[in-house]
N, C-alpha and C positions, 0 to 999 in steps of 0.2 A: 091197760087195754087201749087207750087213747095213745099211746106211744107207739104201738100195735098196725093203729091204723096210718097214722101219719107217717111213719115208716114204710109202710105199706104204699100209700100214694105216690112216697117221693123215688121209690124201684122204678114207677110206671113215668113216671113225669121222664120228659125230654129233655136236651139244652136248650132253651133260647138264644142263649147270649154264648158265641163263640168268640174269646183272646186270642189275636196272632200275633205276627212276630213284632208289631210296633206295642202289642203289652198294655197295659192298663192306659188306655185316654182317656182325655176328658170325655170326647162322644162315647166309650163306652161306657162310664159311669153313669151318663146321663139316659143313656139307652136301661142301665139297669136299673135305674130310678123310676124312667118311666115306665116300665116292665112289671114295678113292683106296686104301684096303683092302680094296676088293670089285676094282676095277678097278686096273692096271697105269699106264693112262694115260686122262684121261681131256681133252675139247675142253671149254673156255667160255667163251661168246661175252658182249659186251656193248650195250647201246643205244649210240645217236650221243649222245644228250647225257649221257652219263653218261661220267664221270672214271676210270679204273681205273691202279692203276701195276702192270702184271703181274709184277712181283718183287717188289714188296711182297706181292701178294697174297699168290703161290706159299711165299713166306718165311712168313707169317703160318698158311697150312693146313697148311707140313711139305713141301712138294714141291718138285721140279727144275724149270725153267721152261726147256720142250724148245724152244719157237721161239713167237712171235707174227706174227701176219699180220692186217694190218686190225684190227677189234675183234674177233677171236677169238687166242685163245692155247690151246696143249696144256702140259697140266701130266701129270709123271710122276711114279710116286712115286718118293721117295728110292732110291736105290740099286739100280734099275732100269732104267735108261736105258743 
């Protein structure tokens, strides 16, 4: 049931954090770090021509990497999920 609902919330959740075409930066990393100690979990989507490995990224800003679909991914933060 708890799987239920957090599924549920992450349908409703937005992106925050939008990748273009310059691809994982540092400011974006840092933008999803800080993102992630205001927010529990947050969506970020990326362009079609752009490259992203969503565990590296996740790895790189400090977070859990809760599932991937198409070019969006939810990242959690650590010890939250």
């Amino acid at each position: 049931m708890n799987n239920d609902i957090f599924r549920d919330s992450i349908q409703d959740l937005r992106p925050t954090v939008w990748i273009g075409k310059q691809g994982c930066t540092e400011t974006i990393v840092e933008e999803i770090a800080q993102q992630l100690e205001k927010k529990k979990v947050i969506k970020v989507k990326w362009l079609h021509n752009t490259e992203v490995d969503p565990e590296d990224l996740a790895k790189k800003a400090g977070a859990e990497l809760a599932g991937v679909r198409g070019r969006t991914m939810i990242l959690v933060k650590k010890g939250k999920k």
